[in-house]
Backbone as JSON, one array per atom type, in Angstrom:
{
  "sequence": "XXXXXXXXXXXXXXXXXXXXXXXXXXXXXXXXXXXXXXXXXXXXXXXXXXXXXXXXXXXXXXXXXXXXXXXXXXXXXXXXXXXXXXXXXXXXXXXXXXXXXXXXXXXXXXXXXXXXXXXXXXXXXXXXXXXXXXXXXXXXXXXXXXXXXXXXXXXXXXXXXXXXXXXXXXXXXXXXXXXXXXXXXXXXXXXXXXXXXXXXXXXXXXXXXXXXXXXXXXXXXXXXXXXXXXXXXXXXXXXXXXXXXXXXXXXXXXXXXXXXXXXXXXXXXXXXXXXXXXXXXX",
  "N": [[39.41, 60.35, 37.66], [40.64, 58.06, 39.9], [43.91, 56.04, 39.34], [45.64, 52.72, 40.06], [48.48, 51.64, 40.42], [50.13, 48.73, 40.61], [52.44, 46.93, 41.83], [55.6, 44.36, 42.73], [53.75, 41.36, 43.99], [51.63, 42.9, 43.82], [50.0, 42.28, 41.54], [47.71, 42.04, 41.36], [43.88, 41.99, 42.82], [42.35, 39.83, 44.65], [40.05, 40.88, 44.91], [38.92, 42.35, 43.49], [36.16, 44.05, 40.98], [36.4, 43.07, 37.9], [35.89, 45.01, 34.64], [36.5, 46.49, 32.11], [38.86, 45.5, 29.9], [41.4, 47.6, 29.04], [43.16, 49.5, 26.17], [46.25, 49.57, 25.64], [47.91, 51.09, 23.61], [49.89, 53.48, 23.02], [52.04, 56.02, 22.14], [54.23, 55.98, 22.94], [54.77, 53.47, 22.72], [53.21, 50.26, 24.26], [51.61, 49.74, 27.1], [52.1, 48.47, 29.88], [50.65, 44.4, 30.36], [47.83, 43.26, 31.86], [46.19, 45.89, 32.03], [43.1, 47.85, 32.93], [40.01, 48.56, 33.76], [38.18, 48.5, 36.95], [36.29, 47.4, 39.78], [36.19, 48.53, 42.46], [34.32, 48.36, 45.74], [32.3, 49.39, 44.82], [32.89, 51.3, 43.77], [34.21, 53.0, 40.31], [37.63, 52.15, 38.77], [41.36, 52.82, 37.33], [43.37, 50.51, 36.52], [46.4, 49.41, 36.64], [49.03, 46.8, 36.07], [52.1, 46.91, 37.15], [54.55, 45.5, 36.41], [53.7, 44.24, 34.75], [51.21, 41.82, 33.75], [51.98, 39.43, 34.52], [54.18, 39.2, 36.03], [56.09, 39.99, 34.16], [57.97, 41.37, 33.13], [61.42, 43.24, 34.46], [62.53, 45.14, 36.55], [64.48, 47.44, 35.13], [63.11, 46.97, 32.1], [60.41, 47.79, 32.69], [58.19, 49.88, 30.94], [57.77, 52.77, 31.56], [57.24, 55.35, 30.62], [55.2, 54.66, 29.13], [53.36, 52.89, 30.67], [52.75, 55.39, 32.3], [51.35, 57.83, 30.46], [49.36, 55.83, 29.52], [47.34, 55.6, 31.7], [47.1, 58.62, 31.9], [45.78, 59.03, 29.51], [43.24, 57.66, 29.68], [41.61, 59.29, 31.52], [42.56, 59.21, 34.17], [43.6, 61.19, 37.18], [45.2, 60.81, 39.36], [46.82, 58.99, 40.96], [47.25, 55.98, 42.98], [50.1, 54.12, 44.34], [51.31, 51.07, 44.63], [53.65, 49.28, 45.97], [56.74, 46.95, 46.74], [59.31, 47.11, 49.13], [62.81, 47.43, 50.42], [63.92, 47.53, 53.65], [65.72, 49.95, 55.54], [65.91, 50.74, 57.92], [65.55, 49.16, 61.4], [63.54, 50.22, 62.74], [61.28, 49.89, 60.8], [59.53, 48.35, 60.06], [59.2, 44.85, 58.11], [56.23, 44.03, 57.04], [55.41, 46.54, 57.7], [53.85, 49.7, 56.28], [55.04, 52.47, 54.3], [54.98, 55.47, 53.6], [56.54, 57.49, 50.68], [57.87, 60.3, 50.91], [60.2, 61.5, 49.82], [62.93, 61.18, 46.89], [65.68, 59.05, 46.05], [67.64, 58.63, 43.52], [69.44, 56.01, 41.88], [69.75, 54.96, 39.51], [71.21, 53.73, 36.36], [70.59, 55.03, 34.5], [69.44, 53.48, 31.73], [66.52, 53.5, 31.5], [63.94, 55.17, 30.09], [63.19, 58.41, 31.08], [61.66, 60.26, 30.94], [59.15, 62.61, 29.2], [60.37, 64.47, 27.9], [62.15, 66.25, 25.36], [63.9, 65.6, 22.16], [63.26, 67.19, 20.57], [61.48, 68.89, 22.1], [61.73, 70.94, 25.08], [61.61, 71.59, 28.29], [61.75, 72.03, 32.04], [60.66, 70.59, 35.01], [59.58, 70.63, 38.46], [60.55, 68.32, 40.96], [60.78, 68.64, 43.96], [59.53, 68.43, 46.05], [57.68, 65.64, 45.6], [55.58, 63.93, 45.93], [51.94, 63.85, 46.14], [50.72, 65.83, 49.0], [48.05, 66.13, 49.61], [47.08, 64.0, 49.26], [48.54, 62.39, 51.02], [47.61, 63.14, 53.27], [44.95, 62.38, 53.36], [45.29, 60.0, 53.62], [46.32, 59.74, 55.85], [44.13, 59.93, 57.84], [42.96, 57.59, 57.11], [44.45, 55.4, 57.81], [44.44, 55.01, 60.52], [42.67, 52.61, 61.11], [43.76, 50.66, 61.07], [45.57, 48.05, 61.39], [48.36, 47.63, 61.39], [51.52, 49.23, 60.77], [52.23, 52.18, 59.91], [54.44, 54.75, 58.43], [55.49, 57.77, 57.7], [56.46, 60.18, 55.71], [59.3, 58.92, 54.5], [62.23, 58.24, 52.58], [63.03, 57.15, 49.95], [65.17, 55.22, 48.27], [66.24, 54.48, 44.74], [67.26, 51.99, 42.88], [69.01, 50.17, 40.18], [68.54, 47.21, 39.86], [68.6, 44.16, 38.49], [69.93, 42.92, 40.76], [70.13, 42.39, 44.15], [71.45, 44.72, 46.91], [74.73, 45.13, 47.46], [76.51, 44.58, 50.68], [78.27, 46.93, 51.49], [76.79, 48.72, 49.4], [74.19, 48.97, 50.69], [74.75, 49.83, 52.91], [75.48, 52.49, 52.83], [73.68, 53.87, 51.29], [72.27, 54.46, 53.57], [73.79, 56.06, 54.73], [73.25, 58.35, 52.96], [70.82, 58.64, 53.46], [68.53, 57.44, 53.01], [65.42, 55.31, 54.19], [64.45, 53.66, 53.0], [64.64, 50.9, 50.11], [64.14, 50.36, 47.07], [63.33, 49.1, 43.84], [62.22, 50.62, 41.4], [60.14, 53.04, 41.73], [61.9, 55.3, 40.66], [61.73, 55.92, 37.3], [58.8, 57.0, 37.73], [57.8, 58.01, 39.74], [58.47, 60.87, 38.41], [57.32, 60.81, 35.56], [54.94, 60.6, 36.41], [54.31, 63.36, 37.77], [55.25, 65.07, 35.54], [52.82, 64.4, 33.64], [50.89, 66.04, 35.61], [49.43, 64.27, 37.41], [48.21, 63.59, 41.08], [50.32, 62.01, 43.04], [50.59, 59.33, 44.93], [52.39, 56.84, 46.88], [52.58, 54.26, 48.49], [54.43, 52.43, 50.31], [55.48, 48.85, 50.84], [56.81, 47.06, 53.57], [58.88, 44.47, 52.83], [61.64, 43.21, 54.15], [64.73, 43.23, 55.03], [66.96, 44.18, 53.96], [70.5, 43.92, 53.06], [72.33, 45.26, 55.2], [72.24, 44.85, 57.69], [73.99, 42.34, 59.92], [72.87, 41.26, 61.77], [70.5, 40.9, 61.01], [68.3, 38.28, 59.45], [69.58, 38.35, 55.42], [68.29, 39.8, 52.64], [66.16, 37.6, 50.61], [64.38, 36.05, 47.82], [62.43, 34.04, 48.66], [62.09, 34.77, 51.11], [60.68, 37.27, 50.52], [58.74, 37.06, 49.14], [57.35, 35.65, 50.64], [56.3, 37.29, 52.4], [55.03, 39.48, 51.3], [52.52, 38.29, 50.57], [50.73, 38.85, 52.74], [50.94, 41.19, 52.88], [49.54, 42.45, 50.38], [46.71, 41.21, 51.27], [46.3, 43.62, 53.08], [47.21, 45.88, 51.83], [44.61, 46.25, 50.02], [42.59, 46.29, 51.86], [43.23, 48.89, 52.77], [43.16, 50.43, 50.18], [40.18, 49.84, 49.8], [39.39, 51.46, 51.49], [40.53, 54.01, 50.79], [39.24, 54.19, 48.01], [36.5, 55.58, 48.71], [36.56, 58.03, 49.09], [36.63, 59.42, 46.61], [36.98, 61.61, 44.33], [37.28, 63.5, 45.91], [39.69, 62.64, 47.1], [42.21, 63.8, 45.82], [41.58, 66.25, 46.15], [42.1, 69.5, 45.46], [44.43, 69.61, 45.11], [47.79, 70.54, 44.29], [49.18, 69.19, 41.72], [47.85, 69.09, 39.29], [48.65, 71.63, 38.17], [50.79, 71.82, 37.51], [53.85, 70.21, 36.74], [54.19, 69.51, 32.81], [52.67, 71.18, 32.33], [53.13, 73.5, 33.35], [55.69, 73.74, 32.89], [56.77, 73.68, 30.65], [59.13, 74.55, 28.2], [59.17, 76.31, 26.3], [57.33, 77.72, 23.51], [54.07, 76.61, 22.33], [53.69, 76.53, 19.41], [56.17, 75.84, 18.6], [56.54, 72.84, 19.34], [57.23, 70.08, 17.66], [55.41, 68.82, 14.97], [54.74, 66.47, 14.92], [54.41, 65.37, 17.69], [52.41, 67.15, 19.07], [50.13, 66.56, 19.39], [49.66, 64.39, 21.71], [51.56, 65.85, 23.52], [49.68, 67.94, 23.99], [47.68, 66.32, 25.49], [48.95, 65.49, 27.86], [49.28, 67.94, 28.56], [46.36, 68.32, 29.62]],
  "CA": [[39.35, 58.94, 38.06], [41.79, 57.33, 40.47], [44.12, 54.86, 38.95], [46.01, 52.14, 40.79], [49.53, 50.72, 40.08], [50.4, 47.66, 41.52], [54.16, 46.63, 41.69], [55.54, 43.07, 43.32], [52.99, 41.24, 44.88], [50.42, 43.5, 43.94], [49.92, 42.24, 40.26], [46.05, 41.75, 41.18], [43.7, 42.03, 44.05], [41.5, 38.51, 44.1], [38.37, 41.26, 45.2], [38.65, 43.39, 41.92], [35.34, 43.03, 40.28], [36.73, 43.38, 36.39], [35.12, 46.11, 34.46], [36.93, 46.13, 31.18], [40.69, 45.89, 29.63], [41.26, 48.42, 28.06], [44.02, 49.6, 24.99], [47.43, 49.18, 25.81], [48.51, 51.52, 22.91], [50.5, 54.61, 23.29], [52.81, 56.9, 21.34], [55.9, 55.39, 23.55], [54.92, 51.45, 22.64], [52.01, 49.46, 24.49], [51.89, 49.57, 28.33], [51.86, 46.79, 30.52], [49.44, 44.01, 30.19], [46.7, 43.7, 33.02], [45.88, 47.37, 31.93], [42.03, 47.55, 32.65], [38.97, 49.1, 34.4], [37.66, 47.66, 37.75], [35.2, 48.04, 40.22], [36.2, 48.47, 44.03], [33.49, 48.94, 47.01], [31.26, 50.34, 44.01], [34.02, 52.65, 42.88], [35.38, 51.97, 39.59], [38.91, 52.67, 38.59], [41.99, 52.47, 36.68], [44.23, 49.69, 37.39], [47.54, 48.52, 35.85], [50.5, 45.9, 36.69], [53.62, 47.8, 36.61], [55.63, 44.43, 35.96], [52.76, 42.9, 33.73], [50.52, 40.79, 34.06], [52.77, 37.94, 35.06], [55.33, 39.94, 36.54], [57.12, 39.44, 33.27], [59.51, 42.4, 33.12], [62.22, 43.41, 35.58], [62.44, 47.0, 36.77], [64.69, 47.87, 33.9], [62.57, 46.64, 30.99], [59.25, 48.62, 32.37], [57.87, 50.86, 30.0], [57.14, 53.75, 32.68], [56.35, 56.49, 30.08], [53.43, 54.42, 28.13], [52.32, 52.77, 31.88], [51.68, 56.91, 32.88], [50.78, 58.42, 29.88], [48.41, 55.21, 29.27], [46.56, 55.94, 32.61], [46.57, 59.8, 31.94], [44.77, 58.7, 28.51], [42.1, 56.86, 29.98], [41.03, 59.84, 32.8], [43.57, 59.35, 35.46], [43.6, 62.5, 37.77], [45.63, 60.89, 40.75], [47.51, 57.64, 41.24], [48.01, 55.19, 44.17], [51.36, 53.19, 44.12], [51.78, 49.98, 45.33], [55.3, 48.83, 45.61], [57.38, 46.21, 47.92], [60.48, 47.41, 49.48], [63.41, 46.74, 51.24], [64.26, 48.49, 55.24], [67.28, 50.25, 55.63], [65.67, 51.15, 59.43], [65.13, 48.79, 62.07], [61.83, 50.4, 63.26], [60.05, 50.04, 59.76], [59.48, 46.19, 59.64], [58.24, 43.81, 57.54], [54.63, 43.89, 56.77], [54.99, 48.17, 58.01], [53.71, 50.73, 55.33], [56.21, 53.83, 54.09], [55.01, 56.63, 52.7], [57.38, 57.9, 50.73], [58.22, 62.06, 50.35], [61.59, 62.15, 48.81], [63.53, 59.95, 46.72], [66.92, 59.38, 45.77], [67.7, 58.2, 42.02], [70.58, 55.55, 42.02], [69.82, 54.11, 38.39], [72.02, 53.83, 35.48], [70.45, 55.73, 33.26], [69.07, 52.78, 31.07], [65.45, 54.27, 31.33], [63.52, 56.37, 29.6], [62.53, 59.11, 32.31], [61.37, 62.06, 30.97], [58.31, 62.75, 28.06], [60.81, 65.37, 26.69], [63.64, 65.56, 24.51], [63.57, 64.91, 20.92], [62.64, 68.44, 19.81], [60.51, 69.01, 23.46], [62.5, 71.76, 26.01], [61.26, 72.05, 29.47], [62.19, 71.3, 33.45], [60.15, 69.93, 35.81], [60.22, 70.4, 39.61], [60.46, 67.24, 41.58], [61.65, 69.09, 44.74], [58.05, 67.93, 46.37], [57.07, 64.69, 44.65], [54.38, 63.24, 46.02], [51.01, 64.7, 46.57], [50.39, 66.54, 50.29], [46.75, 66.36, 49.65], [46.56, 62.02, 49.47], [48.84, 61.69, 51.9], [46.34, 63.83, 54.81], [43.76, 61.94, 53.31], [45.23, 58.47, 53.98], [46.63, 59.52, 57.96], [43.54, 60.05, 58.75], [42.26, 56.68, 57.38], [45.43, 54.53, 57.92], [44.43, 55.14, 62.01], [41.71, 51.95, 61.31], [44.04, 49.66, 60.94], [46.1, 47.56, 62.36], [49.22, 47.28, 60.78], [52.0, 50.09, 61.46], [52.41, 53.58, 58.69], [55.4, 55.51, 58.52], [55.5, 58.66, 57.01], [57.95, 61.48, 54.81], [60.15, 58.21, 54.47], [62.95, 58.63, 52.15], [63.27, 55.78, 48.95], [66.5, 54.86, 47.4], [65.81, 53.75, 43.9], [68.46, 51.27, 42.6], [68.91, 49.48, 39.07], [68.62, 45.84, 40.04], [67.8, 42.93, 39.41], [70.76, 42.71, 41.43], [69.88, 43.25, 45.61], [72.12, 45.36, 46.93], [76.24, 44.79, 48.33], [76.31, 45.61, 52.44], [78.47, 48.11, 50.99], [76.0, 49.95, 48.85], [73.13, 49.23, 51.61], [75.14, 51.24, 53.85], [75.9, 54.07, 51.94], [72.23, 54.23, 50.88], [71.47, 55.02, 54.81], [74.43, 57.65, 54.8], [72.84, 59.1, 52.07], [70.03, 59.49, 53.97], [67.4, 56.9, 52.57], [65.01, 54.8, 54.63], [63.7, 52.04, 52.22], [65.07, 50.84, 49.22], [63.45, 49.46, 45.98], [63.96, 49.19, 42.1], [60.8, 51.08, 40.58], [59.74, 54.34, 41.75], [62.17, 56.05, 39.44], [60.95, 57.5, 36.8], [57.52, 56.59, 37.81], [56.95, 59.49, 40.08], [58.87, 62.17, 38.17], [56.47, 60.65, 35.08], [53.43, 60.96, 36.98], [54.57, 64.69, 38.02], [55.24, 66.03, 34.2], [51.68, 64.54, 33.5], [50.17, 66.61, 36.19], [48.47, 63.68, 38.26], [49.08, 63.53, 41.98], [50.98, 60.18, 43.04], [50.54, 58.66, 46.01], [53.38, 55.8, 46.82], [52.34, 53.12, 49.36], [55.11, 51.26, 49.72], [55.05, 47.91, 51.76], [58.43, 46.3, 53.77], [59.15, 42.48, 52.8], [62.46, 42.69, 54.41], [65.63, 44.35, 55.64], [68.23, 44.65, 52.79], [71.27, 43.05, 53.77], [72.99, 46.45, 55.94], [72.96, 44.49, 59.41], [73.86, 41.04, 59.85], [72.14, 40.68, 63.49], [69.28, 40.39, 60.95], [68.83, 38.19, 58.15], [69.63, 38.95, 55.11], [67.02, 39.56, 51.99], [66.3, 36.56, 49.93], [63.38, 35.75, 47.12], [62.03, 33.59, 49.42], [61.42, 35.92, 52.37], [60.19, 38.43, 50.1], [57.29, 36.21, 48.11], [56.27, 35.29, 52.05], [56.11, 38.99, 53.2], [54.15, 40.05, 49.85], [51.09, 38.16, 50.75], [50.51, 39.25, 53.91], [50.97, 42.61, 52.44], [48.35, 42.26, 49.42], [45.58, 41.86, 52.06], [46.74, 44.6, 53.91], [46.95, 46.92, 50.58], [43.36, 45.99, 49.71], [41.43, 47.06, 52.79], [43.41, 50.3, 52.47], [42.53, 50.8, 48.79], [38.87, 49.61, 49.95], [39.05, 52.93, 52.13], [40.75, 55.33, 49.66], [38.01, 54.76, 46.81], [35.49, 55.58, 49.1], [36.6, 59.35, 49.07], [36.51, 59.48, 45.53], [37.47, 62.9, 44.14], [37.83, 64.24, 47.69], [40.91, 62.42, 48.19], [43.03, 64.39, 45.92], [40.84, 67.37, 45.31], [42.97, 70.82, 46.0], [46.3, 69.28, 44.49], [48.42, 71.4, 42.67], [50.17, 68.28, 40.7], [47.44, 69.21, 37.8], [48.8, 72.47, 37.51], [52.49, 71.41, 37.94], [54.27, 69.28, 35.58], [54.32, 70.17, 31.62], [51.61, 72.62, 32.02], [53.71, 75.54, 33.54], [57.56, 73.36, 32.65], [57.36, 73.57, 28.94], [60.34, 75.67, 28.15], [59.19, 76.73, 24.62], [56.2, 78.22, 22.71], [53.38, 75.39, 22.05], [54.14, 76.32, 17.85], [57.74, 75.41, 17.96], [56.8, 72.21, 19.16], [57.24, 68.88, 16.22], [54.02, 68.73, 15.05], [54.32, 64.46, 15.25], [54.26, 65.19, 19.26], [52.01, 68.19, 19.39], [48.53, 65.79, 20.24], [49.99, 63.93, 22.53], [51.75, 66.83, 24.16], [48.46, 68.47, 24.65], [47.05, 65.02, 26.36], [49.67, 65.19, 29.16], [49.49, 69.13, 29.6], [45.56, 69.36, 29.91]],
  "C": [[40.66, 58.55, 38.75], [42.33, 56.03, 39.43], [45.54, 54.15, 40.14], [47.35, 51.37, 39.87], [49.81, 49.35, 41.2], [51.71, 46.96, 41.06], [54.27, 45.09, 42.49], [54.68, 42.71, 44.39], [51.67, 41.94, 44.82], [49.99, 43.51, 42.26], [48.3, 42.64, 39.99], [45.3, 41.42, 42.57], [42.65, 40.85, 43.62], [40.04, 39.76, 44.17], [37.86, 42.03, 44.5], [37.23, 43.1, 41.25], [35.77, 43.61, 38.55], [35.49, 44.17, 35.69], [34.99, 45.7, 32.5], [38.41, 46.17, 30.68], [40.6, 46.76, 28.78], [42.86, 48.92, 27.61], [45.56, 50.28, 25.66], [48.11, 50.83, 24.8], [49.11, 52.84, 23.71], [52.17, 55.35, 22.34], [54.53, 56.2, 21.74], [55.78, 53.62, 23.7], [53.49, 51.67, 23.42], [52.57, 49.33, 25.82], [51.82, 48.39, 28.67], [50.89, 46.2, 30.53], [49.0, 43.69, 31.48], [46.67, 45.33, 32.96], [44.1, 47.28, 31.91], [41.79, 48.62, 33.51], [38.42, 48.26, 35.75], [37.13, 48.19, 38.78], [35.85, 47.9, 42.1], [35.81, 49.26, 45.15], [32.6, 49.62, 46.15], [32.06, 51.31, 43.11], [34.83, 52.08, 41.34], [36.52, 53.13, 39.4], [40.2, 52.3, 37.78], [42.93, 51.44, 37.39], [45.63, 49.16, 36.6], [49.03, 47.79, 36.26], [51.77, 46.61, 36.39], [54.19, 46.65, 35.6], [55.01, 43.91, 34.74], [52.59, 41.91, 34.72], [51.07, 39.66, 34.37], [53.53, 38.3, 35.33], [56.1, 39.56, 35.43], [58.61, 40.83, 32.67], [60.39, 43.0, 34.46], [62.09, 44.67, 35.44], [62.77, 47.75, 35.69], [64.12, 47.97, 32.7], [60.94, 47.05, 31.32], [59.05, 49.42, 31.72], [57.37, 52.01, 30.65], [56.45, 54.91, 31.48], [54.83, 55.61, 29.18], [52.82, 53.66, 29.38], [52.24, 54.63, 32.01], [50.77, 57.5, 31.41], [49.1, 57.39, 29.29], [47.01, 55.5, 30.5], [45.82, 57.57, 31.95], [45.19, 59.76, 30.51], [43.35, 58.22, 28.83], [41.64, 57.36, 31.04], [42.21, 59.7, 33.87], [43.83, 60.7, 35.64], [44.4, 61.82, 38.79], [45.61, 59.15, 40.73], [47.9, 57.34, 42.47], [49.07, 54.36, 43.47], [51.67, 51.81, 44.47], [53.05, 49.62, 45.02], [55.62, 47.74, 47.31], [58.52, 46.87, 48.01], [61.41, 47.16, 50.62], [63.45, 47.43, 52.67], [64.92, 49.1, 55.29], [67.1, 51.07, 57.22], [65.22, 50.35, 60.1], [63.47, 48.8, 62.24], [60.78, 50.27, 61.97], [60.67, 48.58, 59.78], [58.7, 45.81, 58.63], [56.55, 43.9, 57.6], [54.22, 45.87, 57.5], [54.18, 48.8, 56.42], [54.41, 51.98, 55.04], [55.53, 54.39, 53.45], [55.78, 57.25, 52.44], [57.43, 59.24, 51.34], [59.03, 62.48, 49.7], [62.19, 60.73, 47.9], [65.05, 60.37, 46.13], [67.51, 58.69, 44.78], [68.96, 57.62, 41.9], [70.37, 54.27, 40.38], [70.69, 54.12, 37.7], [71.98, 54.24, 34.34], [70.04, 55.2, 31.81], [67.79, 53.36, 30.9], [65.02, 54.9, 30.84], [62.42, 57.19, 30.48], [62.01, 59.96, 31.99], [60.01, 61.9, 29.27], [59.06, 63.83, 27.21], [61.66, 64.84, 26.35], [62.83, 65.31, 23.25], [62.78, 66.3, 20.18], [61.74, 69.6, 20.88], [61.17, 69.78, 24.55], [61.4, 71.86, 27.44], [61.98, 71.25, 30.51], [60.86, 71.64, 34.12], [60.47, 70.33, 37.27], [59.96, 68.99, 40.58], [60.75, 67.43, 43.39], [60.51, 68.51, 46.19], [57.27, 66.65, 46.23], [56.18, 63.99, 44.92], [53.27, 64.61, 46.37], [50.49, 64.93, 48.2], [48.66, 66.1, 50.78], [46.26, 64.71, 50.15], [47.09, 62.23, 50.25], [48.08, 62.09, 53.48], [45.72, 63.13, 54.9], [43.8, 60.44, 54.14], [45.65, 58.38, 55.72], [45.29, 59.1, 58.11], [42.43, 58.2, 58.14], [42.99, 55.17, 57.71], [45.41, 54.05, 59.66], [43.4, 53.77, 62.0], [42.54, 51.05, 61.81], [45.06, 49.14, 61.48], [47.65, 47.42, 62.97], [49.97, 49.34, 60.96], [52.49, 51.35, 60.04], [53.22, 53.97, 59.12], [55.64, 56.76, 57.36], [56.8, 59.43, 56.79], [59.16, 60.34, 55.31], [60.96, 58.57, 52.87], [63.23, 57.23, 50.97], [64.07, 56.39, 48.39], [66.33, 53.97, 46.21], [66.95, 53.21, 43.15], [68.38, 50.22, 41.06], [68.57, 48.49, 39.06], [69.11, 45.19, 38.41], [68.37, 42.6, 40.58], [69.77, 43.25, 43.12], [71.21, 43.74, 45.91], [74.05, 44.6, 48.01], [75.46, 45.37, 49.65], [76.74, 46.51, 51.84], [78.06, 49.33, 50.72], [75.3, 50.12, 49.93], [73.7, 50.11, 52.72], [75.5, 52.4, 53.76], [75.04, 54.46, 51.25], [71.69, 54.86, 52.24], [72.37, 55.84, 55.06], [73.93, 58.59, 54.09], [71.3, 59.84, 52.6], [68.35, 58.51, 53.63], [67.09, 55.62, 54.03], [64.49, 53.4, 54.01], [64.03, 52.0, 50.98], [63.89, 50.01, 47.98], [64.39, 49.65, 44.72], [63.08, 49.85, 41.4], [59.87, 52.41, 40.56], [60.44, 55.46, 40.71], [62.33, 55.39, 38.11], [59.34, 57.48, 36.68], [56.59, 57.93, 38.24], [56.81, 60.74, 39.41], [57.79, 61.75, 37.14], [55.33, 61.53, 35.29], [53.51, 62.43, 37.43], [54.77, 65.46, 36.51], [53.54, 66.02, 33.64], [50.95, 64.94, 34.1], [49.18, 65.85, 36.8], [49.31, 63.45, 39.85], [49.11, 61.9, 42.35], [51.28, 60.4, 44.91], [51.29, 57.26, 46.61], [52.94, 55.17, 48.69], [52.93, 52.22, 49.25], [55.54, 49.93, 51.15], [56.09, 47.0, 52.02], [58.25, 44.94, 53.83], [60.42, 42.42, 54.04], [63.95, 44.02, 54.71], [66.89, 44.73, 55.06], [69.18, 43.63, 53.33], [72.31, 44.13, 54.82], [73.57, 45.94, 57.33], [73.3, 43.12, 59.47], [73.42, 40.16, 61.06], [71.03, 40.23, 62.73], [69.19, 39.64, 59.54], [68.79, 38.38, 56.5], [68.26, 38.91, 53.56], [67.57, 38.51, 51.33], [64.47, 36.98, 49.5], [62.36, 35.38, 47.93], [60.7, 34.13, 50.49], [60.63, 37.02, 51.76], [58.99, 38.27, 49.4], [56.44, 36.31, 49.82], [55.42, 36.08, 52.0], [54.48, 39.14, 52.39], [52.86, 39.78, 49.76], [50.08, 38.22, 51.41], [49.97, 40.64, 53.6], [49.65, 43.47, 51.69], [47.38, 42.28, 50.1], [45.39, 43.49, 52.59], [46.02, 45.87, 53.03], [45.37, 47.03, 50.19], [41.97, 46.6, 50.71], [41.69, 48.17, 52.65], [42.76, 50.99, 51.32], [41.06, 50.61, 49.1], [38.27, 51.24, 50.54], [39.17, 53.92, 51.62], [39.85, 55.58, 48.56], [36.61, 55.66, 47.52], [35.46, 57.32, 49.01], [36.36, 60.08, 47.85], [37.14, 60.76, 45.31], [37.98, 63.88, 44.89], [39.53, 63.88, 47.9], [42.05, 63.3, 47.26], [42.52, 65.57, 45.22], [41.81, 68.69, 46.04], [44.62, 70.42, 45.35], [46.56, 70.0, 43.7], [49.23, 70.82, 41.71], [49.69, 68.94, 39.18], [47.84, 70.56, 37.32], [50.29, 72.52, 37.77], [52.62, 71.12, 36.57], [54.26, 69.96, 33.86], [53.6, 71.1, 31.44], [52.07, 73.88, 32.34], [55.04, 74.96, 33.35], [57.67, 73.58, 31.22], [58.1, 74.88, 29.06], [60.43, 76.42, 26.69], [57.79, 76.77, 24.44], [55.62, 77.02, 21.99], [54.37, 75.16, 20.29], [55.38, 75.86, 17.54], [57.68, 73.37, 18.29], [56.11, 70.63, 18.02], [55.62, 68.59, 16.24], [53.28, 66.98, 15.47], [53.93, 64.79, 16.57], [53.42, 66.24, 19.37], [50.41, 67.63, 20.18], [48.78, 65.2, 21.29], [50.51, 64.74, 23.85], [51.0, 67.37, 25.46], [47.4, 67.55, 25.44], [47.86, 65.81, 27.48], [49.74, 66.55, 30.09], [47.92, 69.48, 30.19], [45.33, 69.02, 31.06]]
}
């Protein structure tokens, strides 16, 4: 089953037809609320608010391991992303689309990123992180529309709430990044230990503050952008269900992640984590 995150601006699509909500719980706390089932173009699917249901937590205070492992619980084979983000390139504007490919981890280490630890040994490769397979799928249906795609873009993921100094913003595009946010890490690497492939559609409000020919981000400008965007996101997603299993069928995410990273013999590991474990590796 596809499931759908939806990050600022994308709390809720008005054309969802509601299915059912379904159980929050999880071994790492209670995911975010708007966690449900819903029906789009006939297709149903998983859906959940990164921020909550009322955008009520800031980047820092998401619960990323019980939002993935709550999806992978409830069928999730392959996640779309929705996210807003900032520019750090001229040519990707406002109301563009980025697909990521790489990212570049500028948090503070407040997070809890990883399903191991705590008795749990393995590594992960991230060297790849999105899935190859969605992103073919979506060129070839991203050509309908109207609005401008940019691909193997480069996200700079940053602690907030804070937006960024010129300073940093310019030493985020030495570094090599194209679009900045607060939320992809540890979302993807997540979604990569649980072996689903992730698909990041991420959608420009605005241009950081890096140049001052242009101006600079504000709340404001970034609520505008966001609703412009939300349509946008919605016809796309209208097109991606339609492939259903096709769109990320051949991925090797499901045989990635904890299923060939565990770094230790199933029996050694704590028997408290051993069910759960075996959720995220099958």
């Amino acid at each position: 089953m596809l499931a759908i995150i939806g990050g600022s601006g994308f709390e809720n699509f008005e054309e969802f037809e509601f299915v059912a909500e379904l159980d929050r719980s999880t071994p790492f706390g209670d995911c975010a609320t708007g966690f449900k089932k819903v029906r789009i173009a006939g297709q149903e699917c998983l859906f959940i608010s990164r921020h909550g249901k009322h955008h009520e937590h800031l980047p820092s205070e998401v619960n990323f391991r019980a939002n993935i492992f709550a999806l992978k619980k409830h069928g999730a084979k392959a996640i779309v992303s929705f996210s807003a983000v900032g520019s750090l390139k001229k040519e990707f504007k406002p109301g563009d689309m980025v697909i990521t490919s790489q990212y570049i981890d500028r948090t503070k280490g407040f997070r809890k990123h990883t399903f191991l630890g705590e008795g749990i040994v393995g590594h992960v490769s991230l060297a790849k992180p999105i899935c190859d397979i969605m992103e073919q799928k979506l060129k070839t249906i991203a050509t309908k529309f109207d609005f401008q795609t940019h691909y193997k873009g480069t996200y700079i993921c940053i602690e907030g709430p804070y937006f960024s100094t010129q300073a940093e913003s310019k030493s985020y595009i030495g570094a090599g990044a194209d679009i900045i946010g607060m939320t992809h890490f540890p979302e993807f690497a997540l979604a990569r230990e649980a072996g689903l492939a992730y698909l990041p559609c991420c959608w420009v409000t605005d241009y950081d503050c890096w140049d001052d020919s242009i101006p600079h981000v504000t709340v404001a400008e970034v609520i505008k952008v966001m609703k412009s965007n939300n349509l946008k996101a919605f016809k796309l997603l209208k097109e991606l269900v339609q492939l259903k299993s096709d769109l990320w069928q051949g991925t090797k995410a499901a045989d990635g992640g904890l299923k060939t990273g565990l770094f230790m013999p199933l029996e050694q590991v704590p028997k408290s984590k051993i069910e759960w474990l075996k959720l995220l590796m099958d």
